[in-house]
N, C-alpha and C positions, 0 to 999 in steps of 0.2 A: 493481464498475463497472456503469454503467448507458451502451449505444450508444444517442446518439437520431440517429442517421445523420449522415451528412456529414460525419465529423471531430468530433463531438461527441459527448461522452463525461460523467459524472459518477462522482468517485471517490471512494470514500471506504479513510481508514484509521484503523482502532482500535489505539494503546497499551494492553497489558494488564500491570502487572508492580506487584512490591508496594516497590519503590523510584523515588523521583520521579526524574526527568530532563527537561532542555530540550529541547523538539520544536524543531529547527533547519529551517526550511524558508529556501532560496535559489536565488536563477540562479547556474549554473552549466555550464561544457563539458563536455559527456558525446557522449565516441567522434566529436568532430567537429562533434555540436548543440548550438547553446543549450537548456536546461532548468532545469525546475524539480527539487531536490532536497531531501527531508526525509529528516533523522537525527538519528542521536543522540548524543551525546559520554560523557556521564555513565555511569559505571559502564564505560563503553567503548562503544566506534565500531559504530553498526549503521547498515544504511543500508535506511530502511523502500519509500521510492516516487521513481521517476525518472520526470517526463513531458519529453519533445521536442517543441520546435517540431511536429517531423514526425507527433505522435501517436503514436510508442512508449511504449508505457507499462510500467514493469518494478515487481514487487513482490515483497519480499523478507520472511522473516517467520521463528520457530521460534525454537529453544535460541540462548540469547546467543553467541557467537563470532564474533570477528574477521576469524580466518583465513580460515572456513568463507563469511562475510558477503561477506569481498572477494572471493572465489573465484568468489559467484554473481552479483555486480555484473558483476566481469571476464566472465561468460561473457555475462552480458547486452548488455554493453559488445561483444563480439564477433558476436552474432546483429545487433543494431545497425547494426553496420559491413559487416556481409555481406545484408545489407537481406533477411532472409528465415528464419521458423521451421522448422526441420527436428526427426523427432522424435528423429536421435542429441544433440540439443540438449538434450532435456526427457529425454531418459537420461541425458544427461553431468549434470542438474543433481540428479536424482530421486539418481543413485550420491553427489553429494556429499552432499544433503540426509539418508542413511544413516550416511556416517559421524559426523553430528552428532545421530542417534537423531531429533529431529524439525525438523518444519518445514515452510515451502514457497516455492515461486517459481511466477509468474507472471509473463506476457511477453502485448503484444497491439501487431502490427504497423500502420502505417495503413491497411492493406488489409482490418481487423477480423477480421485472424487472431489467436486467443487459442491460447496453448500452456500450460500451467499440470501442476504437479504438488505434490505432499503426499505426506508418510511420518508416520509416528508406532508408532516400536517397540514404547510402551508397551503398543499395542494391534494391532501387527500388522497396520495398514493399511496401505495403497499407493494410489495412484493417479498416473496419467499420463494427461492428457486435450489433445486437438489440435480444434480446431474452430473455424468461423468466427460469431461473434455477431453474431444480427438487432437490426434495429434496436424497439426498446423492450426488448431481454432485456437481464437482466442477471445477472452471476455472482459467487458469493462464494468464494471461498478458504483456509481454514485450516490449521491446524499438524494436523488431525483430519480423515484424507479422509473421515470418514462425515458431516462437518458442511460438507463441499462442494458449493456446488448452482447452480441456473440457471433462469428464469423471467423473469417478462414483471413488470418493476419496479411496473405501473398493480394490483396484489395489494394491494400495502401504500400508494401513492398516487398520484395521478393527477399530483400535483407529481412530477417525478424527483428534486430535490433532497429534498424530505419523504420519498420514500420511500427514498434509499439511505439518511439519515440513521435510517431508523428498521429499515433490513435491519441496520444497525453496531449498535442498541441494544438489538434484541431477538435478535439471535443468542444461543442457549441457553449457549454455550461458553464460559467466559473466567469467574475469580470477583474479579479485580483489574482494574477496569475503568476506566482512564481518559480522557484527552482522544481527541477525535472528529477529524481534519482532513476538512473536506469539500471536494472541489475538480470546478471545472465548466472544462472545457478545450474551446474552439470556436473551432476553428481557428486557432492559435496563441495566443490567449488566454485568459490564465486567471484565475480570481477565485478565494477561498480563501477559509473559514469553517472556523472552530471549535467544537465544542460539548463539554459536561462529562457521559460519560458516566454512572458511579459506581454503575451497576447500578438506574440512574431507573426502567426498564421492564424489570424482572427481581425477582422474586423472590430472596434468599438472595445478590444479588451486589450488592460495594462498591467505593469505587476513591475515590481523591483526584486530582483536576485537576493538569498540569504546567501549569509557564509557557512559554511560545510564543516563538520569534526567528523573527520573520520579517523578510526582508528588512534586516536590521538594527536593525527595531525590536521592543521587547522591551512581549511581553503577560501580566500578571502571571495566573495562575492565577484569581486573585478576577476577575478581568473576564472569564471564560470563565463562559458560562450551562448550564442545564443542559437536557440532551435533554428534550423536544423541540426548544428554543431553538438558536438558535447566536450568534453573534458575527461579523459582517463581518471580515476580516482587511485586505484590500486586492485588485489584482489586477496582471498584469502579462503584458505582450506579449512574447513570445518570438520571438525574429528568429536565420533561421539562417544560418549563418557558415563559413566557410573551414573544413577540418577541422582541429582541431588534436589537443593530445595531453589527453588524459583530465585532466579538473582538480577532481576529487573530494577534498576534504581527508582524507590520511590520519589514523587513530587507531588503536584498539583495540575490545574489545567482550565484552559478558555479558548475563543474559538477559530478552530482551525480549520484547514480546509486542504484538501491533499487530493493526489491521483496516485493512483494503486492500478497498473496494468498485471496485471493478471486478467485488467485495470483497475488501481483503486482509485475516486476522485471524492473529496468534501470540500465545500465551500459555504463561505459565509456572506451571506449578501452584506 
């Protein structure tokens, strides 16, 4: 994710996995707000990025599972609802993200508090980080806390949207690299792009495009461009509402692998 102050935010997230799946992006009620939410059905239910009218923004990523998936929506769903990051939060998410060997969550209030952590057994890392992000920085996220970082987005472009799109293409991490969602959120609006990543600006890395639901409409993989390019998808205003009860379509889940700029990225060797 990239803050350019005021409620305005650029996000982005990478799909990494070596089986296709429909990126599902929709409005939906999350803990009381209308939102935008993208996930995934195929192979089972993961749920990659949740933004709010309010500018919550939650990103979820690592080994495929379910259980593990809804566990860290529901706690996000509950930091949400109690309007404030605390770090028994980002322990309570870091302990579950161990029992799954890897992964990570990310949380960033409309106050432009970012809470974020990452484990990965394979390698013995950890990370738990609380902080608040300035306006032009921006932060990336992985299933690898040593491929975790933070900087002033004008490095890689003076466009924010050019340059998260190109934080999602050249991050080193990931060898199945697929669809890119980019999404720019100002003040309850949001506009959404896609791009095909497939290892464009990488060396030794490949990936085949999914096809895209958005909003109900269906974008076949062939009409997704390739990095640096993207694809308009549409946009939509998000208006917030009475609270009601959590209206996340339940499923299942297996393993996926994603990029979340704020950054969010998971990947599956």
């Amino acid at each position: 994710m990239a803050y350019l102050g005021d409620n305005h935010d650029i996000i982005s997230y990478r799909r990494d996995a070596k089986y296709p799946a429909d990126i599902i992006i929709e409005k939906t009620n999350f803990s009381g707000h209308e939102a935008i939410h993208q996930y995934k059905e195929d192979g089972g239910y993961f749920t990659h990025l949740i933004i709010t009218k309010e500018d919550w923004i939650i990103g979820i990523g690592g080994k495929d599972d379910s259980s593990i998936n809804k566990r860290l929506e529901k706690l996000g769903s509950e930091i949400v609802s109690k309007k404030g990051i605390g770090k028994e939060d980002l322990e309570e998410a870091n302990s579950i993200l161990k029992e799954n060997q890897w992964g990570f969550f990310i949380i960033k209030s409309p106050s432009e508090k970012v809470g974020l952590t990452a484990y990965d057994k394979r390698i013995e890392a950890n990370t738990i980080e609380m902080f608040k992000i300035n306006k032009g920085e921006y932060v990336k996220v992985t299933n690898n806390p040593n491929y975790c970082e933070r900087g002033n987005f004008k490095e890689f472009d003076p466009d924010p949207l050019k340059a998260i799109l190109k934080i999602a293409a050249t991050d080193p991490y990931g060898l199945h690299r697929r669809d890119i969602t980019l999404y720019e959120y100002n003040q309850g609006e949001v506009k959404v792009w896609a791009s095909f990543d497939g290892g464009r600006l990488l060396e030794g890395a490949t990936g085949s495009p999914d096809d895209i639901k958005f909003l109900g409409h269906e974008i076949s993989s062939e009409e997704i461009p390739n990095v640096p390019n993207k694809k308009f998808l549409g946009n939509e205003t998000l208006i917030q509402e009475k609270p009601k009860r959590l209206s996340i379509t339940p499923i299942i889940s297996m393993a996926i692998i994603v990029t979340l700029i704020l950054i969010f990225i998971a990947y599956k060797d």
